[in-house]
Structure formats: C-alpha cells, structure tokens
C-alpha positions in Angstrom: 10.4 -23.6 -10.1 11.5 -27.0 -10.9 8.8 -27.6 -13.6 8.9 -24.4 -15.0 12.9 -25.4 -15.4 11.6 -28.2 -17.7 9.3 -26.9 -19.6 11.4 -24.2 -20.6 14.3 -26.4 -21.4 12.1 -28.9 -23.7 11.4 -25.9 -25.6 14.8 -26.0 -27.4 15.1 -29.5 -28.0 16.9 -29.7 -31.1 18.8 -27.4 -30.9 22.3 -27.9 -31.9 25.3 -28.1 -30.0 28.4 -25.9 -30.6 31.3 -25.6 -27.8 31.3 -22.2 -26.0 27.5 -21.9 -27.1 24.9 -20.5 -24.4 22.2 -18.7 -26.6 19.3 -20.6 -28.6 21.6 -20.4 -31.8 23.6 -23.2 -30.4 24.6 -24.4 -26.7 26.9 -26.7 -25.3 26.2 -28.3 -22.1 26.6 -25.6 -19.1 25.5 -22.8 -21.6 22.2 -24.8 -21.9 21.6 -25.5 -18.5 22.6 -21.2 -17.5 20.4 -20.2 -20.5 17.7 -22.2 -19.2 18.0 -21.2 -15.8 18.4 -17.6 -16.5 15.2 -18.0 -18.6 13.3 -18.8 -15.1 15.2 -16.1 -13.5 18.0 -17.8 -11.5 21.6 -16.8 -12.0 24.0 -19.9 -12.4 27.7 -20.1 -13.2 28.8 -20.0 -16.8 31.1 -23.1 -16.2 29.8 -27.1 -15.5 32.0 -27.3 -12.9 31.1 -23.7 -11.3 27.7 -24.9 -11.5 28.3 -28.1 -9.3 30.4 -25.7 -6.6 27.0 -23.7 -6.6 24.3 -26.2 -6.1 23.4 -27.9 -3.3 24.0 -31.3 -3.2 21.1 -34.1 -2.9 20.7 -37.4 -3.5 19.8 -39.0 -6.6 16.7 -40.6 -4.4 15.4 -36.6 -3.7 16.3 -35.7 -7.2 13.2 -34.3 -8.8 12.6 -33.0 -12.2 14.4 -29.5 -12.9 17.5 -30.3 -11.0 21.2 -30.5 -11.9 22.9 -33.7 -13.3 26.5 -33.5 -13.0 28.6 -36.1 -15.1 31.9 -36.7 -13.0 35.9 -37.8 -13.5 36.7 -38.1 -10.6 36.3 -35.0 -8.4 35.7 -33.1 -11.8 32.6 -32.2 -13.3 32.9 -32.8 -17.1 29.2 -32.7 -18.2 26.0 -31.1 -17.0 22.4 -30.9 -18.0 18.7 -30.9 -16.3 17.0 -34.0 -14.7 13.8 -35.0 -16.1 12.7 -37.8 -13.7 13.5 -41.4 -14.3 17.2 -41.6 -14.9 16.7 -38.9 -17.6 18.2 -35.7 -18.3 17.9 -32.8 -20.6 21.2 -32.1 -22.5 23.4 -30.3 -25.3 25.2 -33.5 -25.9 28.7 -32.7 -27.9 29.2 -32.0 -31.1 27.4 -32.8 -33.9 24.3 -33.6 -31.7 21.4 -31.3 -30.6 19.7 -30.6 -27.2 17.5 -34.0 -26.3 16.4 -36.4 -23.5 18.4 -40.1 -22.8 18.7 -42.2 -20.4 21.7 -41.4 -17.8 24.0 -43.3 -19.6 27.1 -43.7 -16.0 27.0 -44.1 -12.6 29.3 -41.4 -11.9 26.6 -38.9 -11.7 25.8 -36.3 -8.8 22.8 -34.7 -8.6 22.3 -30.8 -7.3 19.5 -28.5 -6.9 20.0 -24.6 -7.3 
C-alpha cells in the first residue's frame, strides 16, 4: 500500500494550500495526507494530531516510503505529510504554497505508519 500512497499523492503536486482544505481544490496539511489516504482506501483522522494518535509508531530507520511524518512541539503534532524516502516528505506546506516534496527541514519529527 505504501507505494500506491505515493504515487497517488504526487499526483496533486501543485496543488495549493488553503487552511481547512481536504479536497483537490485546495488542502492543507492533514487534509492532504486523509484525502490521500482515503484515495487508497484507508480511513484516517481529519486532524494532524488525530492522525499521529492513530498510527503506529516506528522509527525513522524502518520509515519507508508512504508513511506518516509528524512535525512536533513538544508532545503536539503541528504538521503532517507523507514520507517519500530520504529525509523527504510529501506536503501541503502553509499558505501561499502548494503540495510539493523538500527535505525534512527539523529534527523534531516522528514517523508513523497506518
């Protein structure tokens, strides 16, 4: 499932970002990452940090493509998007950005598989 997570997701690079967003009109971060999902057929949380309660939580060592990043304050999850391998993820930045691929730009990142 994990690839199919990807390749779906890259599909809507570009795509801008607008808060509350969760359809390919615009998406902000945990609408992406549920659109996506629900696009492969799994049923995630709305929320980022409902998503993070949900998955299960690996290392970033077993971290493989189609998984959950989860950007953290603390204990709180502000930021989620999809890991593409190689300290990359798949993300609805903030606004005036669109859906794209960067580096993991923190350390305080968890990693979590659905």
């Amino acid at each position: 499932i994990s690839q199919r997570v990807v390749t779906t997701g890259v599909k809507y690079l570009g795509t801008r970002y607008c808060h509350g967003g969760t359809t390919p009109r615009c998406f902000d971060c945990s609408g992406f990452t549920q659109f996506i999902y629900k696009q492969r057929g799994i049923n995630i949380p709305r929320i980022a940090q409902d998503q993070y309660r949900k998955a299960k939580k690996i290392k970033k060592s077993n971290a493989i493509k189609g998984d959950l990043v989860f950007f953290m304050h603390g204990v709180h999850v502000y930021h989620v998007g999809i890991y593409m391998g190689n300290n990359r993820v798949l993300h609805s930045p903030k606004p005036g950005r669109k859906v794209k691929v960067e580096y993991i730009w923190t350390k305080y990142v968890k990693f979590g598989r659905i």
